[in-house]
C-alpha positions in Angstrom: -5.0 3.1 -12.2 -1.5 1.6 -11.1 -1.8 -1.5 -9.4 1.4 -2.8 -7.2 1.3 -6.2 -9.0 1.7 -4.7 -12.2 4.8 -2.8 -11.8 5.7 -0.2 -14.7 2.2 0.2 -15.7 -0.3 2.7 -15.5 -3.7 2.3 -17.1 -5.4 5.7 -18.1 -8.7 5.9 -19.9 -9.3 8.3 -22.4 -10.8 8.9 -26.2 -7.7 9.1 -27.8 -4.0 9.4 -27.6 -4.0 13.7 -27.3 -5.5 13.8 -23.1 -2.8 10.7 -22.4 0.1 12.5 -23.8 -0.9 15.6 -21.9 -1.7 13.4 -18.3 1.9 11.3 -18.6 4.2 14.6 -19.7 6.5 15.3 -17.3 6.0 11.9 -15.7 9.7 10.2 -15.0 10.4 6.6 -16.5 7.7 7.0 -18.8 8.7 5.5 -22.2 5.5 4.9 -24.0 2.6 4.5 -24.3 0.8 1.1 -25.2 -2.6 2.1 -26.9 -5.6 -0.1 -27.1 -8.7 -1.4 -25.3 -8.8 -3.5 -22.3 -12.2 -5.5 -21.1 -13.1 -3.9 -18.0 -13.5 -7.3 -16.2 -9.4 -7.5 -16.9 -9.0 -4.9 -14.5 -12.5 -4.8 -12.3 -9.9 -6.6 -9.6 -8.1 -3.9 -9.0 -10.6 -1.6 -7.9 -11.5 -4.2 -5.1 -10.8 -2.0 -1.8 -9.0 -4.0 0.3 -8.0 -3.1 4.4 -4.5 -2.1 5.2 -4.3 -4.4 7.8 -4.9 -7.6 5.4 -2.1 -10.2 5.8 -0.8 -8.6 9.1 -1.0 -11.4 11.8 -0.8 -10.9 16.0 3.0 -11.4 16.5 4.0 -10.3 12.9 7.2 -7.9 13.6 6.7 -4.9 11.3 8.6 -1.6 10.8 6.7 1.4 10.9 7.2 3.4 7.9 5.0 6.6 8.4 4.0 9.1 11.7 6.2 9.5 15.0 7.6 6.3 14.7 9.2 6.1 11.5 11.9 3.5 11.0 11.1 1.8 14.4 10.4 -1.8 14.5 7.3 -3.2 16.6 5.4 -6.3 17.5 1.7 -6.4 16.7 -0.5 -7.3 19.5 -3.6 -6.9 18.2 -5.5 -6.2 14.8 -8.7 -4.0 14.6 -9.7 -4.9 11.1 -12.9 -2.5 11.1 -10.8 0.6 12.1 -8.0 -0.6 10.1 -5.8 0.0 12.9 -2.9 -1.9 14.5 -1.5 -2.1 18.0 2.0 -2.4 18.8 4.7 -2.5 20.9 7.8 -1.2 20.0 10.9 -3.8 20.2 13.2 -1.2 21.8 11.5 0.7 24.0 12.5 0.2 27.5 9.2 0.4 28.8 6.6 -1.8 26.5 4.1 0.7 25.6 0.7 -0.3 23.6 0.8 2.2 20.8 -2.3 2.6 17.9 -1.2 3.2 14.5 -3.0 2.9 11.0 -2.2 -0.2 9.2 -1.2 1.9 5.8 1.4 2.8 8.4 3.8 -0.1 8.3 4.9 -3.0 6.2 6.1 -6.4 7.6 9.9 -7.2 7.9 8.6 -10.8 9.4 5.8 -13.5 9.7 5.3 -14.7 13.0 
């Protein structure tokens, strides 16, 4: 488990230190290893599943950072939450096209 709001840390579970050393070698940045037990409940939230799409808004301006597109920036015109799909517009196309991408395909460069 590595969780983006932990930074630097990656949780492995194991009986002891031997399967850890083995999973991490070859890993860059790795500097130690912290041993001890953590309550599940500490870390249930991180399992949570949550849609790609959460905290994109109609009118957000993203950047599309995967597929075709890559590097492009767009407008979102509409959110499909159950799909977890966006649809876009691309800021400088000539011709405003509706395209559909995935929502793990782009990261916001600015709230509407």
């Amino acid at each position: 488990l590595a969780p983006e709001v932990l930074k630097g840390y990656l949780f492995i579970e194991a009986e002891d230190k031997g399967p850890v050393e083995e999973a991490i070698e070859g890993l860059r940045h790795v500097r130690s290893i912290l041993e001890g037990e953590i309550d599940f409940s500490e870390i249930e939230h991180f399992l949570e599943a949550k849609p790609s799409v959460t905290g994109i808004n109609k009118g957000d301006l993203i950047e599309l950072i995967a597929g075709p597109f890559k590097g492009e920036r767009a407008k979102v015109i509409r959110i499909d939450e159950d799909k977890e799909e966006l649809t876009i517009e691309l800021i400088e196309a000539i011709v405003p096209i509706p395209i559909t991408v995935r929502g793990d395909y782009v990261r916001i460069v600015q709230k509407k």
